[in-house]
N, C-alpha and C positions, 0 to 999 in steps of 0.2 A: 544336658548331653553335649558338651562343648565338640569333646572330640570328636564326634559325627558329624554334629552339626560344622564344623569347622572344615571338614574334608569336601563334606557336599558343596559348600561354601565356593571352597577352592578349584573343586572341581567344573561349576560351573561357572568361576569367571573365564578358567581355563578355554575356554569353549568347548570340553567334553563330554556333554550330551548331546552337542549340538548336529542332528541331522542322523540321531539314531530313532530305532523303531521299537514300541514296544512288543515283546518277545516271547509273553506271556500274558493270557487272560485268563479268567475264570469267573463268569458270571456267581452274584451272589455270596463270592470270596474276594477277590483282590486282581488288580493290574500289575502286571513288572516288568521295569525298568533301568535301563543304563549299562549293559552289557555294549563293550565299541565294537563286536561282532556285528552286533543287529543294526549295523548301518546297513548291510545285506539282510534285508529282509529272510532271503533264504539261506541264510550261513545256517550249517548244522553245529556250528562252535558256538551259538546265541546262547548266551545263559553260561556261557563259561569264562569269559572273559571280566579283566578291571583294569584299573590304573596300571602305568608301567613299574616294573619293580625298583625297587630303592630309592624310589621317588617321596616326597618330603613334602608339608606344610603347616602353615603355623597355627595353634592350638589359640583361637581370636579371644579367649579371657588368661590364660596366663601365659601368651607370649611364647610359651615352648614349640621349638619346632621338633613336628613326629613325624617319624620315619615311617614308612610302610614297608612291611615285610614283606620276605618271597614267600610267597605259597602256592601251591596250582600253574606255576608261571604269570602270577598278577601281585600286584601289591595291595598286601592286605592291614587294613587299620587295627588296633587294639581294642577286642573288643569293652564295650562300656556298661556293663551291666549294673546301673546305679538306680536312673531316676525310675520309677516306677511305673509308668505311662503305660496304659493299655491298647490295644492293637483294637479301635475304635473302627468307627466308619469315615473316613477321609484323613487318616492320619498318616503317615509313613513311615517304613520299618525298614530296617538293613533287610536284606536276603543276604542268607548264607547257606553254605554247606555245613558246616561244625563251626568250634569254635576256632577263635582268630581265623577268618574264612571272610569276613567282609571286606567288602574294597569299594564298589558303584554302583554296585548294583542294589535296588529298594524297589519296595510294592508299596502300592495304595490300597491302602483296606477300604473297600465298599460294602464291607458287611462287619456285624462282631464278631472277632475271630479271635476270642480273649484267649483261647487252646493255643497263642504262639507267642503269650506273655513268656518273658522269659524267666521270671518267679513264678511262674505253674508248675507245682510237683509233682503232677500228671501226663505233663508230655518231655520230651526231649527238646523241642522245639525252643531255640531261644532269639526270638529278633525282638531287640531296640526300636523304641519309638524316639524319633527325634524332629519331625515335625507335624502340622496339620495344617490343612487346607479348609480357609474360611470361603471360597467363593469357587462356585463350577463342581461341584461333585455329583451333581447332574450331567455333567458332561463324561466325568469318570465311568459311572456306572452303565453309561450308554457304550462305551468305548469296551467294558467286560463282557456287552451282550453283541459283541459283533460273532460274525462266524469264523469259524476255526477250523484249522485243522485237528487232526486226532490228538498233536504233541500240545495244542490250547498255541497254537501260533495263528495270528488274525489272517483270514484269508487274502482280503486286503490292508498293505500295509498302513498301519498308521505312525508319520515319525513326528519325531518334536525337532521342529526346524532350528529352534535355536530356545536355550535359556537366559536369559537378562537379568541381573541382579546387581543391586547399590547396599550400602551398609541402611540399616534397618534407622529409625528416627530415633536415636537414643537409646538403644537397647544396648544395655551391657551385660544383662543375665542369661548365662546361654545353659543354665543347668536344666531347664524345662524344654519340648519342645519345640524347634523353630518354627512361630508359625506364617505362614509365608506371607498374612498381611501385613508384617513387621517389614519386607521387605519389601522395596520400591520397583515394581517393575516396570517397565517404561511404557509410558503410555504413549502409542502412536499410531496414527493412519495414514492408508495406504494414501499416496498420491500420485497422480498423471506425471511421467516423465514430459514435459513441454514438447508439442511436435512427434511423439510417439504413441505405441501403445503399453509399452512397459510400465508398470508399477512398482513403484520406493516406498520404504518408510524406515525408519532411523531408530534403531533398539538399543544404539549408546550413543552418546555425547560423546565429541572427538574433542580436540584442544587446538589451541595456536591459529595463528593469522593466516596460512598457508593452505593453500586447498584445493585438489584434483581440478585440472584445465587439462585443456588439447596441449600434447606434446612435454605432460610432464609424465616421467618416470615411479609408477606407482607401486609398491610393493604391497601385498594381501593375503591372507589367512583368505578361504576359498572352502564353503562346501555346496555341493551341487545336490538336488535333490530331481526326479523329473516329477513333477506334479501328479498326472493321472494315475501311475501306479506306485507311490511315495517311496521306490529305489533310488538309492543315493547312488553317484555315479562318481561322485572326487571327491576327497575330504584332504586340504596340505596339511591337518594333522595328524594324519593316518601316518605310522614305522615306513618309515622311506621316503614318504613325500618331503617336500620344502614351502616355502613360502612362495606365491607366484610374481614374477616381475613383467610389465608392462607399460608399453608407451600408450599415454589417454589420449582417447578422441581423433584418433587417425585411422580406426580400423583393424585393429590388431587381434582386438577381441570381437564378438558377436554384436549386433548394436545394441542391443538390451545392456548387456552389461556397461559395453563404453560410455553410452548417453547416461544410462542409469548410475554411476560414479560420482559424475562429474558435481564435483562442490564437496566430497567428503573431506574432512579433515584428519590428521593422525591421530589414532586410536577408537575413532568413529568404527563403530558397526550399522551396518544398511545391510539390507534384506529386500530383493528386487523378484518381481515376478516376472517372467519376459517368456510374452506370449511365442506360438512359433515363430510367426511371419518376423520378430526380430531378435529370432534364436537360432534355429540351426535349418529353420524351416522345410520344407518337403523331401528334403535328403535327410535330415536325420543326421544322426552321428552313429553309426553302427559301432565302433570299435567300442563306445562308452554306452553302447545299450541305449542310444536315444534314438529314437522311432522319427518319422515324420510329424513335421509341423506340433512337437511337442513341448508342452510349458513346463517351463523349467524355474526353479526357486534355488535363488543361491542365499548362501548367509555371505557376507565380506565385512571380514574386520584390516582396517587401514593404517597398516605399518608405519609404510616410512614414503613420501612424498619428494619428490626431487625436479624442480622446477624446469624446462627449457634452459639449458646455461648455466645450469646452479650447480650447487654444492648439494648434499644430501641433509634431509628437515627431520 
């Protein structure tokens, strides 16, 4: 399943899953996934949303770059109705409306639900299997039996703070499958920011000699999540935003964040927890929906670094 597997691919280097909410459960059937509405938990456009239109990426075994079409006001991939793979218990499937109707949005089947093979002459039903999960589907099925609203929206949200993916160890057959222990996801733990109480850990490797200090100029990709009821509150790749620009270590930002920075390098992503006391603590942030003395979870991916007196890195 190249072509799926290659959009999913691109999609989450992109960092867009990062900091949405699953939008749909159903115990005993399946979890869904990837709609950029349900970063708002209570958006009633969840489930309607994909990719931006006309937007493009490249096909990882034969090099073609594919265009995503307008449909619905999202952009939708072709569909790939080839490898034969059934809609198992922990595997992943496009969601769609009809055909040519997929774009990011996929469930995880937690039960057999062969009735949405897309070679079954018995239903209408067509989703693609294009990968499976060898590890945590215990975890999946516990996440279908949360409670719900009527429309199967979790009462409490649950979001995926962020996705992390490297090219697989050798894998160049992308016609079955992806199965995600192919790919490398970063393995890391939390640690003490020195002198705080916020919490780091590093879900990509950054590059270069050059590295956030007090009074260098840091540019960042930015999503905000508040911890106790998992409402996202900023995302810079949300239609309008930008990237955010900041001087390090002077106070500019919250101290969670400023302290929790400091050492990344360009194109590094860090994931920080920052408890209230140094976050926005007993005021809150009203305009962005942040309550008192609330923990907050950002993702930051590390643009572009600009030293005291320098040039831009």
């Amino acid at each position: 399943m190249p072509i799926t597997a290659s959009n999913f691919m691109a999609l989450a280097r992109e960092g867009f899953y990062d900091g949405i909410c699953f939008h749909r459960v159903i115990p005993e059937f399946m979890i869904q996934f990837g709609c950029p509405h349900a970063r708002d938990p209570g958006s009633k456009r969840a489930g309607t949303g994909g990719p931006k239109e006309s937007t493009s990426f490249k096909n990882l075994v034969t090099g073609e770059e594919i265009m995503r079409t307008s449909k619905g006001g999202k952009g939708c991939i072709p569909d790939e109705l080839t490898a034969k793979i059934s809609n198992e218990p922990g595997t992943l499937s496009m969601a769609n409306s009809g055909p040519q109707s997929s774009g990011s949005q996929f469930f995880i089947n937690v039960d057999h639900n062969t009735d949405l093979d897309w070679w079954d002459d018995e239903t209408d039903s067509q989703h693609p299997v294009f990968g499976k999960v060898v590890a945590g589907l215990d975890v999946l099925v516990k996440i279908s039996e949360v409670k719900t609203t009527e429309d199967e929206v979790p009462l409490e949200p649950i979001t995926m703070t962020s996705v992390t993916m490297s090219e697989g160890k050798g894998r160049k057959d992308l016609s079955g499958p992806l199965i995600l222990e192919d790919i490398n996801l970063e393995e890391a733990t939390w640690e003490t920011v020195v002198g705080h109480t916020t919490q780091r850990r590093m879900r990509k490797q950054g590059a270069g000699a050059v590295t956030v200090k007090p009074g260098c100029t840091v540019v960042v990709h930015a999503t905000g999540v508040i911890k106790e009821s998992g409402k996202q509150f900023w995302c810079t790749k949300d239609e309008g935003e930008e990237p955010f620009e900041y001087e390090a270590g002077i106070g500019e930002v919250i101290t969670g964040w400023d302290q929790g920075c400091l050492g990344m390098r360009k194109g590094e992503v860090r994931e920080l927890e920052i408890p209230g006391e140094e976050g926005y603590a007993v005021e809150g942030f009203p305009d962005w929906g942040i309550g008192p003395s609330a923990t907050l979870m950002f993702t930051l991916e590390c643009l572009s670094i600009q030293p005291a007196g320098a040039g831009g890195s």
